[in-house]
Backbone bond lengths (Angstrom), bond angles and torsions (degrees), N, CA, C in turn:
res aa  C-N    CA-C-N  psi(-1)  N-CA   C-N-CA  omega(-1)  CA-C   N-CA-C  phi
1 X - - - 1.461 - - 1.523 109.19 -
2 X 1.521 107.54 137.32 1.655 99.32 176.66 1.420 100.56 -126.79
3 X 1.410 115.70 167.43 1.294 122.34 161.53 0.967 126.07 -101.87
4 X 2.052 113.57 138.59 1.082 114.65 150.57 1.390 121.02 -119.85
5 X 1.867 88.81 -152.15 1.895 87.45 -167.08 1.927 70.83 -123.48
6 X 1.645 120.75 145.64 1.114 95.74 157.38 1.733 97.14 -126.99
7 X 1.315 120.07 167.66 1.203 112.30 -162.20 2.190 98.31 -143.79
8 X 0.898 119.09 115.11 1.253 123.09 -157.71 1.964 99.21 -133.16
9 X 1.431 125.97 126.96 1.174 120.38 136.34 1.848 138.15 -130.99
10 X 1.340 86.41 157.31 1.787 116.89 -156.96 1.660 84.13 -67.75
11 X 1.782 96.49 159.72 1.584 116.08 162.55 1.222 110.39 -82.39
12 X 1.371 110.40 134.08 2.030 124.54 -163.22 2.029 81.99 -69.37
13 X 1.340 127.60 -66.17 1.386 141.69 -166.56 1.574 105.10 -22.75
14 X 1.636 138.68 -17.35 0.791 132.54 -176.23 1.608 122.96 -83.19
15 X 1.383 109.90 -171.73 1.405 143.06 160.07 1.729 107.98 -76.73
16 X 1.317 96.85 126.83 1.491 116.45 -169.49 2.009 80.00 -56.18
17 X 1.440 119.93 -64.93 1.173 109.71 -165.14 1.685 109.90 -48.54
18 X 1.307 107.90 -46.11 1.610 107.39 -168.50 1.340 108.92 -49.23
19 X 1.445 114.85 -49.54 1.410 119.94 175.78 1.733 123.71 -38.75
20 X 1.273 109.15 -60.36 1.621 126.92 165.06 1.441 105.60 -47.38
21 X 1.749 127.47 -39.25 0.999 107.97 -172.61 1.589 118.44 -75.60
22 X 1.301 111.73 -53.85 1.173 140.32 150.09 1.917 98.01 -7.90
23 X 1.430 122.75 -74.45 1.375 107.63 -151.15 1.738 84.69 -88.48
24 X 1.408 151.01 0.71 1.395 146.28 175.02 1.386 101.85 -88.61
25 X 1.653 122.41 -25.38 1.447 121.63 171.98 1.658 114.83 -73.94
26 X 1.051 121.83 -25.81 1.508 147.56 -177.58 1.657 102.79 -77.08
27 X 1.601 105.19 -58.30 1.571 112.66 178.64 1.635 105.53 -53.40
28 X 1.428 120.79 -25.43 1.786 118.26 -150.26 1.769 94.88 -93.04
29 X 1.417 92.18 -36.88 1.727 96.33 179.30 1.487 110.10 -55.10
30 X 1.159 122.13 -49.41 1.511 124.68 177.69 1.593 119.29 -66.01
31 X 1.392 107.06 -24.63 1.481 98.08 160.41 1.184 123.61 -113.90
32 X 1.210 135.41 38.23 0.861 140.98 -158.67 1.971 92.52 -128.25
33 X 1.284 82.59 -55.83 1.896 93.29 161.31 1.628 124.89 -76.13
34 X 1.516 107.67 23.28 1.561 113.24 164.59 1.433 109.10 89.60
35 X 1.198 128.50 13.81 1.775 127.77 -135.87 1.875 82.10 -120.75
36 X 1.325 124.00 144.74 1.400 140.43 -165.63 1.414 101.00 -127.37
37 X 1.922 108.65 110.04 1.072 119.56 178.94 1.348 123.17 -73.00
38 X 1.367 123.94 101.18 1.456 121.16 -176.04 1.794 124.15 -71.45
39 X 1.268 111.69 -40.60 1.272 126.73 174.58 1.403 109.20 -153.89
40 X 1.098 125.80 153.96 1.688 148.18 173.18 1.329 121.46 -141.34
41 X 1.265 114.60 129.42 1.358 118.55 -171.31 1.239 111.01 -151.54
42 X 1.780 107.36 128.47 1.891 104.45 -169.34 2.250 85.66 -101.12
43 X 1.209 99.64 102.60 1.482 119.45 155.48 1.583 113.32 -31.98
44 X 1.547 110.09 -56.90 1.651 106.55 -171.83 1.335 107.02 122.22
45 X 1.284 118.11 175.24 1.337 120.42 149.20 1.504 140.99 -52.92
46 X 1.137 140.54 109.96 1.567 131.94 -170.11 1.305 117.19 -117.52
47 X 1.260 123.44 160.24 1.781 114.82 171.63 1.572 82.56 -87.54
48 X 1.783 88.13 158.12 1.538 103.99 -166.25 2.357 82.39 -105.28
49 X 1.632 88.66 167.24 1.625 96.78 -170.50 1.711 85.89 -64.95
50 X 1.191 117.25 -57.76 1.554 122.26 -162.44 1.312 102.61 -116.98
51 X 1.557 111.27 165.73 1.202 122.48 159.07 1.956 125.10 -38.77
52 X 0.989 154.14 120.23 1.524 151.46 165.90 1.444 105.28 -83.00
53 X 0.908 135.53 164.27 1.777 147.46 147.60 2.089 86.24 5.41
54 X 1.153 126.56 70.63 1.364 129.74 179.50 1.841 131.14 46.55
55 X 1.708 99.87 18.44 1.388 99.96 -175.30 1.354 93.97 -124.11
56 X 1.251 88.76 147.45 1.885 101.40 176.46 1.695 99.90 -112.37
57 X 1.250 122.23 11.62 1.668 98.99 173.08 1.186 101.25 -142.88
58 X 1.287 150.09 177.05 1.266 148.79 -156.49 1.523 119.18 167.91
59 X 1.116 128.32 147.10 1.768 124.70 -161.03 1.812 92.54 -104.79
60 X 1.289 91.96 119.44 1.458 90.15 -164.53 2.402 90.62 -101.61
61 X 1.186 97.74 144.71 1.737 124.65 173.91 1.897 113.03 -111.93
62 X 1.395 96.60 152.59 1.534 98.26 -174.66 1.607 91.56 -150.34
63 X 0.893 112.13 129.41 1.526 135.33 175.18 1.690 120.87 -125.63
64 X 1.022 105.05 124.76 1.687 115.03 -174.11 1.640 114.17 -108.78
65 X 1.007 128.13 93.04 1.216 122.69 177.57 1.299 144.74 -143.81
66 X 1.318 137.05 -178.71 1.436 122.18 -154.93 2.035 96.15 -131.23
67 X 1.130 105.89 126.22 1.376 110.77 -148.62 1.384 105.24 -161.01
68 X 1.692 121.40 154.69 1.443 111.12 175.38 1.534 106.50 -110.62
69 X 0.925 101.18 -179.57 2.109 95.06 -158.56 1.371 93.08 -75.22
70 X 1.548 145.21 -7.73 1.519 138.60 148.75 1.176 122.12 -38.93
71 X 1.327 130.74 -42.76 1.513 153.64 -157.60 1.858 77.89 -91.32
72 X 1.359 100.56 -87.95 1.870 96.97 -176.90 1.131 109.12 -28.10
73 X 0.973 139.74 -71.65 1.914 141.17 174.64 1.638 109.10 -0.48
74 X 1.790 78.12 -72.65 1.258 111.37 -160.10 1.726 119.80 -58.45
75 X 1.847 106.45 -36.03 1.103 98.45 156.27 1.374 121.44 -80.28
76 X 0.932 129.15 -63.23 1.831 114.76 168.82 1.573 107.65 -1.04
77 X 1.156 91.78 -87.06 1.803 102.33 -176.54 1.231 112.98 -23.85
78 X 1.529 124.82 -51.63 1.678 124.82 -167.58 1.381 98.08 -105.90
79 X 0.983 131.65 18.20 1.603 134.10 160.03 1.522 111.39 -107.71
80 X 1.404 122.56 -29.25 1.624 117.30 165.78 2.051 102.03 -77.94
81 X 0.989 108.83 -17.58 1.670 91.51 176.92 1.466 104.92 -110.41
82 X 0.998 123.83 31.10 1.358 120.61 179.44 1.652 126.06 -119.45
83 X 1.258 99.07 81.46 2.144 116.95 -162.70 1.082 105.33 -64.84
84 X 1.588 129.96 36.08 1.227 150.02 143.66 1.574 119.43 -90.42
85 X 1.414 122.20 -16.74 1.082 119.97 -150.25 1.744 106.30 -146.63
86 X 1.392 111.97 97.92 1.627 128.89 -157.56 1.900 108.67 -49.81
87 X 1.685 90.68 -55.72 1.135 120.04 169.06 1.440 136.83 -151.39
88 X 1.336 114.43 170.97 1.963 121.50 178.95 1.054 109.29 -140.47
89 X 1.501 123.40 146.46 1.638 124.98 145.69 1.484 113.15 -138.64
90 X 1.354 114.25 117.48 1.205 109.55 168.17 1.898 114.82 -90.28
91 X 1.202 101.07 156.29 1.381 105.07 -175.02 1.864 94.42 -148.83
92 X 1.463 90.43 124.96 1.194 115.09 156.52 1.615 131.15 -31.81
93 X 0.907 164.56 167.15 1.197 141.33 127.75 1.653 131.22 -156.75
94 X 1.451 95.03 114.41 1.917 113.31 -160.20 1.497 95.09 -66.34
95 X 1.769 105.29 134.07 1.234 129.70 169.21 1.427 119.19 -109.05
């Protein structure tokens, strides 16, 4: 198991609920793929560096967790098809 940091933000255009659902649908993928949530943290709203798909602000999420690069895959995968979700980066991170 390795750790990362993964770092994901939501479309501002929503429902306070949609939003929550959105990053708890994101949380289920990672355990769902065996992956051990270390910390979670909803960041807030932020101005984004650039424009996205026409939004400049976005509710940015941070997830810490311990996972095998299947689980990472796996979120990638449902985070590039997911038109809830502007952008992601997961990052590795050596201990």
């Amino acid at each position: 198991m390795k750790k990362y940091e993964i770092m994901f933000v939501v479309r501002p255009d929503m429902e306070e609920a949609e939003i929550k659902k959105t990053a708890e649908d994101m949380k289920k993928v990672l355990k769902d793929s065996k992956a051990k949530i270390i910390e979670e943290k909803m960041i807030g709203q932020k101005e984004l560096a650039y424009e996205i798909k026409k939004f400049n602000t976005g509710y940015y999420y941070l997830y810490v967790v311990e996972a095998n690069p299947a689980a990472e895959q796996e979120f990638n995968r449902v985070a590039r098809i997911n038109e809830s979700i502007l952008r992601s980066i997961v990052v590795r991170v050596e201990e």
